[in-house]
MARBA-3410 file (N, C-alpha, C, O; in Angstrom, 1 decimal):
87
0.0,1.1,2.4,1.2,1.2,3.2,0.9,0.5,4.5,-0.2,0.0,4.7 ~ 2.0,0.3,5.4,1.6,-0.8,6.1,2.7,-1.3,6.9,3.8,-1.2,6.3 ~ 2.8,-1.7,8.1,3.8,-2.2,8.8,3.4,-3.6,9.7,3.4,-4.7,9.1 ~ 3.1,-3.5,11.0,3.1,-5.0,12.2,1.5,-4.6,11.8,0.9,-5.7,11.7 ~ 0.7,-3.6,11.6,-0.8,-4.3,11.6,-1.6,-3.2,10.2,-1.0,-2.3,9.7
-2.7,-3.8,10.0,-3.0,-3.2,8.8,-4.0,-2.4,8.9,-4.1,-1.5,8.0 ~ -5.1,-2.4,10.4,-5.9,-2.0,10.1,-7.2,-2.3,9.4,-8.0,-1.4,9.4 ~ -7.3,-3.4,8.8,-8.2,-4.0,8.1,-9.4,-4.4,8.8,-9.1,-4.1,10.0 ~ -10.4,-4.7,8.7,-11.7,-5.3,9.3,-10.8,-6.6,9.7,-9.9,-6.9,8.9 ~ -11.1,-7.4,10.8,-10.6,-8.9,11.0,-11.4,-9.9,10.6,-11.1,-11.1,10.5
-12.7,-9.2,10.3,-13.9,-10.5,10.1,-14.2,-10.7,8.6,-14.9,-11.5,8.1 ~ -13.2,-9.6,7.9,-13.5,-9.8,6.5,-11.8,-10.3,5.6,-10.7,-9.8,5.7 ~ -12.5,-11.5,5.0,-11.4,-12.2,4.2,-10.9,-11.6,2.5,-11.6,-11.3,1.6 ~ -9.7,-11.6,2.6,-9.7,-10.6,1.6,-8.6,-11.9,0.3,-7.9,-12.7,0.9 ~ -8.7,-12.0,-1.0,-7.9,-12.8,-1.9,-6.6,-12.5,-1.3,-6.0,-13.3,-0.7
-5.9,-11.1,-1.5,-4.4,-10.9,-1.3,-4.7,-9.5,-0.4,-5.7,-8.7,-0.4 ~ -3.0,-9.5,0.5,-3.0,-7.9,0.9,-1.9,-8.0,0.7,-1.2,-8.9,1.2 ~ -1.2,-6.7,-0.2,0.3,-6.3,-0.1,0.2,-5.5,0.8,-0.8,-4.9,1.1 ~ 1.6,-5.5,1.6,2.4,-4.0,2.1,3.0,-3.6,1.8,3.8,-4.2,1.1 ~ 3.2,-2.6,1.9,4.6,-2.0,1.2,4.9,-0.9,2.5,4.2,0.0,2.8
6.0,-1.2,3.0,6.8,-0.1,4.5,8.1,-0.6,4.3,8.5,-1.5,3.4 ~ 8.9,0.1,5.5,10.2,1.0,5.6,10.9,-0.4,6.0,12.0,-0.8,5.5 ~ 9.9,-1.2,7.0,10.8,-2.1,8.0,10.2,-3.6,7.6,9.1,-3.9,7.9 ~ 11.2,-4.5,6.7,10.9,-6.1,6.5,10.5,-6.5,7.9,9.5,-7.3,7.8 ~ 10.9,-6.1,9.3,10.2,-7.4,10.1,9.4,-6.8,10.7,9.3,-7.4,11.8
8.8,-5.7,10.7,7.8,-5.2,10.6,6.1,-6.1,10.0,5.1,-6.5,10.4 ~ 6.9,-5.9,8.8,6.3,-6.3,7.7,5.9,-7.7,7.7,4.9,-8.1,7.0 ~ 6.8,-8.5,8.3,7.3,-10.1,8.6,5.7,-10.1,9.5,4.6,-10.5,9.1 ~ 6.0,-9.5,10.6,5.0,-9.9,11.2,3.6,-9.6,11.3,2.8,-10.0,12.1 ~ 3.4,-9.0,10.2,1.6,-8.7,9.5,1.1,-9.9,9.6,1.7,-10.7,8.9
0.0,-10.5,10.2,-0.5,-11.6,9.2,-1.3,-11.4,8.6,-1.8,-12.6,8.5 ~ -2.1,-10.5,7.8,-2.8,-10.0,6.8,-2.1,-9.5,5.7,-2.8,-9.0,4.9 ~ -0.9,-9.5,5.4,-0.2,-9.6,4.4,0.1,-11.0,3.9,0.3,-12.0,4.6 ~ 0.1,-10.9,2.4,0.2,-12.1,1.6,1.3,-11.6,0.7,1.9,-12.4,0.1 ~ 1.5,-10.5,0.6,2.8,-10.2,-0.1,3.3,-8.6,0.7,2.7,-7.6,1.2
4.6,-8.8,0.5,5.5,-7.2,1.0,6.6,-6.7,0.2,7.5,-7.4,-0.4 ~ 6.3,-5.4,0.1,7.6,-4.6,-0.7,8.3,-3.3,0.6,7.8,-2.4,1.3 ~ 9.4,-3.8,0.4,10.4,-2.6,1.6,10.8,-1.7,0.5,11.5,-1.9,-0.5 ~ 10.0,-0.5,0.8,10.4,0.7,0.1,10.4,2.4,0.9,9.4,3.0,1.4 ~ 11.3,2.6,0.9,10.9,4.3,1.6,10.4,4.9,0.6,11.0,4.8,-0.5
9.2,5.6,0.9,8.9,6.6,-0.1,8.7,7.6,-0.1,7.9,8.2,-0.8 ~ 9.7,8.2,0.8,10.0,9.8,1.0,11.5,9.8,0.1,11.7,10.8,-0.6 ~ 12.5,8.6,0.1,13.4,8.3,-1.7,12.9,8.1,-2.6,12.9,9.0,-3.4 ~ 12.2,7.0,-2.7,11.1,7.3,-4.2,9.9,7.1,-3.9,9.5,6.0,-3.4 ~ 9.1,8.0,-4.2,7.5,8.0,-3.4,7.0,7.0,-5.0,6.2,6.1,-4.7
7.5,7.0,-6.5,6.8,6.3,-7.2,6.9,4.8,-6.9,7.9,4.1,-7.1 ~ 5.8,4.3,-6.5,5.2,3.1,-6.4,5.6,2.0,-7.4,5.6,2.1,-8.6 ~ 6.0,0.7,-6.6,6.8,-0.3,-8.0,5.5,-1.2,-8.1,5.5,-2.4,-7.7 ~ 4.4,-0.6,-8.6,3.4,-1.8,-9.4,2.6,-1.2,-10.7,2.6,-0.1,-11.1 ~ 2.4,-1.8,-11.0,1.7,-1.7,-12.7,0.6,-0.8,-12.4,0.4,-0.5,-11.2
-0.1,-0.2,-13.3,-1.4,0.8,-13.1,-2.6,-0.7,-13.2,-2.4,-1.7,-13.7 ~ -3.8,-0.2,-12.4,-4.7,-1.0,-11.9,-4.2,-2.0,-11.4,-4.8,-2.9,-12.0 ~ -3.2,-2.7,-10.4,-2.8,-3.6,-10.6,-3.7,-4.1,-8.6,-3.8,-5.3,-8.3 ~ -4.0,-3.4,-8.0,-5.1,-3.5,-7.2,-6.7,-2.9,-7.2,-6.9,-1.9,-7.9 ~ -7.5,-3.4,-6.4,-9.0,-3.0,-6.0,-8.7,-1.5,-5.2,-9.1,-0.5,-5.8
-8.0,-1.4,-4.2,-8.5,-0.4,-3.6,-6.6,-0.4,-2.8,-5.8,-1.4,-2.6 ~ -6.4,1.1,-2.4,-4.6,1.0,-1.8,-5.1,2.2,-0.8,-5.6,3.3,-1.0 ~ -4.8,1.7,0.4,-5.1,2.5,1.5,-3.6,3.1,2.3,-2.5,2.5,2.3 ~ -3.9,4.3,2.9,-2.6,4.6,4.1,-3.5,5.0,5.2,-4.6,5.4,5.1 ~ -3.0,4.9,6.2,-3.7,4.7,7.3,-2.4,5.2,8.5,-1.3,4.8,8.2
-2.5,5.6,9.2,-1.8,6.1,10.1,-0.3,6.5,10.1,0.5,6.4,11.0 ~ -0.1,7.3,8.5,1.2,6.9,8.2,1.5,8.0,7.5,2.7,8.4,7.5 ~ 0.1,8.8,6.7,0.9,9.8,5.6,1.4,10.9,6.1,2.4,11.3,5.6 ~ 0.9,11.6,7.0,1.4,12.7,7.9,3.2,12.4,8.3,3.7,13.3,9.0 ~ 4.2,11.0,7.8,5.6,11.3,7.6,5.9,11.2,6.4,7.2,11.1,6.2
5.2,11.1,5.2,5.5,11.4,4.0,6.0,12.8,3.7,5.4,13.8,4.1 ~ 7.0,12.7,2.9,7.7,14.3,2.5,7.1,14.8,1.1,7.1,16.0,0.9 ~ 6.6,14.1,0.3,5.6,13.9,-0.8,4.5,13.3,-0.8,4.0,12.6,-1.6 ~ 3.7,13.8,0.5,2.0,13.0,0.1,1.5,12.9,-1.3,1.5,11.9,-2.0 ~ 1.1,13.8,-1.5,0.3,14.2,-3.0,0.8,13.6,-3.8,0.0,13.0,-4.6
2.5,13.4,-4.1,2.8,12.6,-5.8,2.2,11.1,-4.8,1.7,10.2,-5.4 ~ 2.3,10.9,-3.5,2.4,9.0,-3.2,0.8,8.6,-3.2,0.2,7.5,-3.5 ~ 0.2,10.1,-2.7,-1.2,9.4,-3.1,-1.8,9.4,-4.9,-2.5,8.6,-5.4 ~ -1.2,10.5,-5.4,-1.5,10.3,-6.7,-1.1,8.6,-7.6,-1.8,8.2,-8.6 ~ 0.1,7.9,-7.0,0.9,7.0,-7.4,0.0,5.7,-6.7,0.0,4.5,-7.1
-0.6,6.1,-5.7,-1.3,4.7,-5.4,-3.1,4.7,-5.8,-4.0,3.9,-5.5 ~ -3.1,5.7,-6.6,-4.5,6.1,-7.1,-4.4,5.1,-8.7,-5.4,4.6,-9.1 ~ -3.2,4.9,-9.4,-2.8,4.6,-10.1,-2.9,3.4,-10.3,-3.6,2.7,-11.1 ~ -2.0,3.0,-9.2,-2.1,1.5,-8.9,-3.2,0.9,-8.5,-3.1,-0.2,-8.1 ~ -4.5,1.6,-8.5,-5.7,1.3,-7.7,-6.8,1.2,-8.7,-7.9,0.8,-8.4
-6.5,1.8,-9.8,-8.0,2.2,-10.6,-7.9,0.6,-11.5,-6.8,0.1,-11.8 ~ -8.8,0.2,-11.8,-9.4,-1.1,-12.6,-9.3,-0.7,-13.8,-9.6,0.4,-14.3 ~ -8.7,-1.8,-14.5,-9.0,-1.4,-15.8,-10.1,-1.7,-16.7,-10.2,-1.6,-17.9 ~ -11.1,-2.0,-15.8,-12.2,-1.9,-16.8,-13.0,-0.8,-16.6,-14.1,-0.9,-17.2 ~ -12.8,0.4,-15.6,-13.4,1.4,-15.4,-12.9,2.5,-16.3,-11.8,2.4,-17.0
-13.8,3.9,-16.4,-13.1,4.4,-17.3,-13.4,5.7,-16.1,-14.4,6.0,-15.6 ~ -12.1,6.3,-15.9,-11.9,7.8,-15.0,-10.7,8.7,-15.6,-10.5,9.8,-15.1
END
């Protein structure tokens, strides 16, 4: 999850970072995003990506206004697990 900053290490280079938050220019102005999705997810907390379809999906200063923590973190645990692992 994710809005104007990410939170990331700055000294570490990453292939891709999605966002996904409430506000496009917000989002616009990440520069550690390489890709963004505008979604509220206190409307639909299920997540629009494939299962395993990242390494690791972080929230960070943000879940405490979720109205469904538990289904959004269960839904980015999804989107997070590899598919070559077995859990």
């Amino acid at each position: 999850m994710s809005s104007w900053v990410s939170h990331l290490p700055p000294e570490i280079a990453y292939a891709s970072v999605t966002g996904l938050g409430m506000n496009a220019a917000e989002l616009a102005r990440n520069p550690r995003l390489t890709s963004v999705v505008v979604q509220n997810l206190n409307e639909r907390p299920a997540l629009p990506f494939e299962d395993a379809a990242f390494d690791a999906a972080l929230i960070c200063v943000s879940i405490q206004y979720l109205t469904q923590p538990v289904e959004v973190r269960a839904n980015s645990h999804e989107s997070s697990v590899r598919a070559d692992r077995s859990s």
